[in-house]
N, C-alpha and C positions, 0 to 999 in steps of 0.2 A: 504493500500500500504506500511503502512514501519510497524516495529515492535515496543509494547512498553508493559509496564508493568499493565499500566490498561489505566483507560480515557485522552489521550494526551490535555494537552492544547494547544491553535492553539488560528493564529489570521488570517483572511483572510481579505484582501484589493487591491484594483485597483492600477493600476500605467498609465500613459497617455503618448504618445511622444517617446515611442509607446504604444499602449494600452497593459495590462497584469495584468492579477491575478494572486495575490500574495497569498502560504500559508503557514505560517510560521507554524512548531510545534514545540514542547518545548520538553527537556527530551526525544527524541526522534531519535532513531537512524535505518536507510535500516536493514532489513532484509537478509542476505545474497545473497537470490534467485531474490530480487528486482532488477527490469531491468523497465526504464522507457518506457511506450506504445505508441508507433506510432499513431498515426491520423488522419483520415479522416473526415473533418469537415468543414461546410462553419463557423464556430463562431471562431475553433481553429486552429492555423496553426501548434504549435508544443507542447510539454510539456517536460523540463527540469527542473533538480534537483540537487538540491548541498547540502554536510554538513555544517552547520555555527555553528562558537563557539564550538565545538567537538560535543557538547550534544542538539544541534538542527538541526533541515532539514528542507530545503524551497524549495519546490516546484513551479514553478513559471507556466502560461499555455500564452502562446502570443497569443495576439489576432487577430484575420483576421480586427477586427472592433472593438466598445466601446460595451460594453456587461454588463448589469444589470447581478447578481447573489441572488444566495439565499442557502441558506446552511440546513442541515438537519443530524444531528447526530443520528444515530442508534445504539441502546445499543447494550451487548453482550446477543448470543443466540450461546449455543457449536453446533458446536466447533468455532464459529467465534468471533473474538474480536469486540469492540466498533470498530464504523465505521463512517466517515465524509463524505457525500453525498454535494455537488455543482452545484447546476443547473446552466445553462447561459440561459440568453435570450437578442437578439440582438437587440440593439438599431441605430435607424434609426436614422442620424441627419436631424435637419431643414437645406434645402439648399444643403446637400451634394451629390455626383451623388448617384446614385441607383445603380450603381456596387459596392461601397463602402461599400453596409449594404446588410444582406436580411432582404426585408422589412417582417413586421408581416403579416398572412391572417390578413382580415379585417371582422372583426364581423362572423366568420361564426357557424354554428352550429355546438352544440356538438354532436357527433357522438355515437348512443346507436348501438352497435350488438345484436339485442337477434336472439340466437339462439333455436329454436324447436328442442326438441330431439330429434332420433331415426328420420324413414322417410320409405320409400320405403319396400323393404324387413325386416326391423326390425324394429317392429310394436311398441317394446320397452315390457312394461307389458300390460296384455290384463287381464282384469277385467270379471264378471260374465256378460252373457249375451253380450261375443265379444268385451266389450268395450276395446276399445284400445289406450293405451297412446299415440302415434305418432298424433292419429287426436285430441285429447284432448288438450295435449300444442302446437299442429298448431293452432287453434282456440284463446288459451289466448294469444299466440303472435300477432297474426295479430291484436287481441283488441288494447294488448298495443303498437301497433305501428300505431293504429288507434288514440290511445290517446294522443300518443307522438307525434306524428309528427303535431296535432294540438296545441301545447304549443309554441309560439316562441324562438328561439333559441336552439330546438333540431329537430333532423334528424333520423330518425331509419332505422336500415339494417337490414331486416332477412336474416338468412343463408339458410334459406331453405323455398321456397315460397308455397311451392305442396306434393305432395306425392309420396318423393323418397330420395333415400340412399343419404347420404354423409359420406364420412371418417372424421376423428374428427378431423387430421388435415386441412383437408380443407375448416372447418369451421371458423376455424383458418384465415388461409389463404385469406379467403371473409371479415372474421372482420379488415382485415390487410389492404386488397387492398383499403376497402372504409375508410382507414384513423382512423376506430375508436377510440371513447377514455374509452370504457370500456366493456366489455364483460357480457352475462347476459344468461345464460343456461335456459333453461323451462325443469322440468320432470312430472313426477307420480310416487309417489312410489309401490312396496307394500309387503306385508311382510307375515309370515305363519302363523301369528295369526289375524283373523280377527278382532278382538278389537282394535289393532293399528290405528292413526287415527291423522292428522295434518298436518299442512305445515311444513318445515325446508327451511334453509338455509344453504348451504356450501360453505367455500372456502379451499384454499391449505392447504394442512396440509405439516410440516416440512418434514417429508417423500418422501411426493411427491415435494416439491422444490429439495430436495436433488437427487431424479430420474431426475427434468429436469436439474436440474446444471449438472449430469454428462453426460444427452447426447446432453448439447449444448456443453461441453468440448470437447466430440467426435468425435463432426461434425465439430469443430470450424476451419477444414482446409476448409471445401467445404466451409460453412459459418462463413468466418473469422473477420465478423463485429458482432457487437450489440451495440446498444444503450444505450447512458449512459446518465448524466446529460450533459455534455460536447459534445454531437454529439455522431456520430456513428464513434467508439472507433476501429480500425484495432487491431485482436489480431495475424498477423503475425506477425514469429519473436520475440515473447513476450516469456517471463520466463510462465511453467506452474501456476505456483504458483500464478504471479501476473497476469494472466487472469483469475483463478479462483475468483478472488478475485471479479474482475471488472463483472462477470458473478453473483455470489453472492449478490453484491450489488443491482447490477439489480434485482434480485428474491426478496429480503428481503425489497424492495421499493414498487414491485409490490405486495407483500403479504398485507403489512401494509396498501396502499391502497382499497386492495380486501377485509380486514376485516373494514374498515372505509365503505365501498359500502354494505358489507355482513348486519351491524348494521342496517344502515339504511332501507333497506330495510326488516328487517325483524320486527323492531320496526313499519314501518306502517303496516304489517303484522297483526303485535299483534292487532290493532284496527280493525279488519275488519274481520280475521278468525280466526278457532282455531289452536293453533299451538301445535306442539309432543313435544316442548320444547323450552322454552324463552334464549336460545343460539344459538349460531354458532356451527357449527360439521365443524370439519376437515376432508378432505379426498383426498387421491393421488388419485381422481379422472382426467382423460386425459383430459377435458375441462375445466378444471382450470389452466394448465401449460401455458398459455402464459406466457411470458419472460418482457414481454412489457405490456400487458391492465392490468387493476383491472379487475377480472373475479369470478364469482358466479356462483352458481348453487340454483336454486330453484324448491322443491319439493311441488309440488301447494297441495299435498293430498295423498292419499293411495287408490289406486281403489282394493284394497283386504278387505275394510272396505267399508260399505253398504252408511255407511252414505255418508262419501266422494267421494265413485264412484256415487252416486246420484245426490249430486252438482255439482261434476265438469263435469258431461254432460248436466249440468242447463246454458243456453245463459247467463242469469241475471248473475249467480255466477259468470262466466268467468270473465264479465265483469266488477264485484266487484273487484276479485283479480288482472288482471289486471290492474284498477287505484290504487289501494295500493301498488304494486310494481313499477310504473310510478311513484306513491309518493316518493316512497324511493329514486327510482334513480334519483328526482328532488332535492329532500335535501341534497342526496349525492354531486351533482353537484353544485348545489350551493354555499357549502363552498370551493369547491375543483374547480374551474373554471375555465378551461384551457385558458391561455394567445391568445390571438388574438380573441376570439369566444363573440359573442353577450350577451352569458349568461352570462360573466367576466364585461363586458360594464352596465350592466343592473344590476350588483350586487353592482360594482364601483359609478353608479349615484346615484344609488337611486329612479331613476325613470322611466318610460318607456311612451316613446312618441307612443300614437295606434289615426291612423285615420280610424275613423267609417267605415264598411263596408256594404253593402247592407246585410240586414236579421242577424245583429247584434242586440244581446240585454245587458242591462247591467250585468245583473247576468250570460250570458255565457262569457261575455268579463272577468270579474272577477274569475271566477271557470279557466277559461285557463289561467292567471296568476298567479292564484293562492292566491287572497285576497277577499278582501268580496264586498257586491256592496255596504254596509255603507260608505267605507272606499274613494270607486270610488266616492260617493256623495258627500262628505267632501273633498275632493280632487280640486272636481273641480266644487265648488259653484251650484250644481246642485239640485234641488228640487226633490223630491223621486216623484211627479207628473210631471215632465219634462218629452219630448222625446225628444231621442239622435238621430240627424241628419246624414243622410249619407254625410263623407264628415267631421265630425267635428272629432275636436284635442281634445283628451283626455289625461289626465297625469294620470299613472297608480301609485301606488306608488308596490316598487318590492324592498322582503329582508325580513329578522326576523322579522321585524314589521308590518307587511303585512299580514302574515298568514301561508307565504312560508315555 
């Protein structure tokens, strides 16, 4: 938002009576085209700005309520300078009314999209002998969402449940409606030399950020909001320049994230299949442009290569690669654990309270957390010759030391 010569030093801090974050910068003076952005927000009410001392700028943002922060500087990538990201998260007081604060969901799950490729009319690549990509990653999604949605504290949405078209925005648009918090593509590849052969991973490439920055610029009259750390940010009436900025940000957060999701998931990859390459590929692929989720693309194989069109019409292999990609996106969320959700509660304790349930045993209660049944034994004074009662209180231990 304002102009400087390289990295600004800044100090960010609360103020109370009324509540307001405070950010100072140093050596720092507006940019000519800066014009401070309007706001629609239940966290902020306003956001002003003033010079201090000639050669600094304070930003200040009032608050609707008291509000926890967390801060994240982003280097520079041309043509954009070093950049200071601010998240808020609202805090609820003990005692005060509930118009006062929005309170946090409470424990709920994390939300996985995966989306099956291609559907309907576009079969996507069709391999020797008819096979056809569309039915091959329908099948390893519904695994992983058969996997997923038995893990506590996640939830999965397909975009597409059957056999038929969707536009790639409206893929979008179902990852959107159900709240997601990260996006997850299924393909096949394949290519003209049948030798090629592996799984990959994708996410944005600067390219393609740079295509959707310029056509949420485009649109940003019909859709004059997006989301920032601070709420959902009005860019009516804004300077172009400094809603490019706030549009950028937005992109350069959700990249960094998409390549933190992209790592993981393709490191449990590496344990479990063969891959065409121990990186990430970039690519202005249209299913990776959200504005808002971490979004991936995963190439389970190459149906123009004998071997890998062989597996991946194997039920077993689906269902290998499927829990290796559940893997990743489980490690991924775990460090990265969205505020209010069960799996942030569960990483915070330490521990996880499970009561037994009928046709439970210890080694599936363990594998669905993701620890070992040793661990469950030692945990909770239990004989490796004991049975576990339905009905009885178990402490799971849940986190880095665990297995997770």
């Amino acid at each position: 938002m304002v102009s400087t010569a390289d990295i600004a030093t800044f100090k960010v801090f609360r103020l109370e009576d009324p509540n307001r974050l405070v950010v100072d910068l140093y050596d720092t003076r507006p940019a000519r085209s800066f014009a401070v952005p309007g706001v629609d927000s239940r966290t902020v009410d306003r956001i002003r700005s003033s010079p201090r001392q000639r050669i600094n700028y304070r930003i200040v943002l009032d608050l609707a309520h008291r509000a926890d922060h967390r801060e994240l500087v982003l280097g520079a990538v041309a043509p954009h300078p070093h950049r200071l990201v601010i998240d808020l998260f609202p805090v609820v007081e003990e005692g005060g009314q509930a118009s006062e604060a929005t309170p946090p969901q409470r424990d709920r799950d994390v939300i996985v999209a995966v989306d099956p490729g291609h559907g309907g009319k576009d079969p996507g690549t069709t391999g020797a002998g008819r096979v056809e990509e569309k039915h091959i990653v329908l099948a390893i999604a519904r695994e992983m969402k058969r996997t997923l949605d038995q893990v506590p504290g996640f939830r999965t949405v397909l975009t597409r449940q059957g056999d038929y078209f969707l536009d790639l925005r409206r893929r979008f648009e179902i990852a959107d409606r159900a709240g997601a918090d990260m996006f997850v593509s299924i393909h096949a590849n394949a290519f003209k030399r049948s030798s090629v052969s592996g799984a990959e991973v994708y996410v944005l490439s600067a390219r393609g950020a740079s295509r959707e920055t310029a056509r949420l610029m485009a649109e940003r009259g019909d859709q004059p909001e997006i989301v920032g750390g601070f709420g959902s940010v009005s860019l009516h009436n804004v300077d172009e320049s400094v809603a490019r900025i706030v549009v950028d940000v937005s992109m350069d957060s959700k990249r960094n994230k998409s390549v933190e999701l992209g790592e993981s998931v393709l490191g449990a990859l590496a344990g479990t299949v063969a891959l065409r390459k121990e990186h990430l590929y970039e690519r202005a692929f249209m299913v990776l442009r959200s504005p808002s989720l971490p979004s991936i693309l995963v190439e389970t194989g190459y149906l123009s290569n004998p071997r890998d069109r062989r597996i991946l019409t194997d039920p077993a292999h689906q269902r290998r690669i499927a829990k290796a990609i559940v893997s990743g996106i489980r490690d991924y969320a775990s460090m990265n654990a969205p505020d209010g959700t069960l799996l942030a509660s569960m990483v915070e304790s330490g521990t996880v309270r499970y009561v037994v349930k009928r046709g439970d045993t210890l080694s599936e209660i363990a594998e669905r957390y993701g620890t070992s049944t040793r661990l469950l034994l030692m945990r909770n004074n239990i004989a490796s010759s004991d049975r576990i009662l339905v009905g009885q209180l178990l402490f799971i231990p849940f986190g880095k030391a665990s297995g997770t």
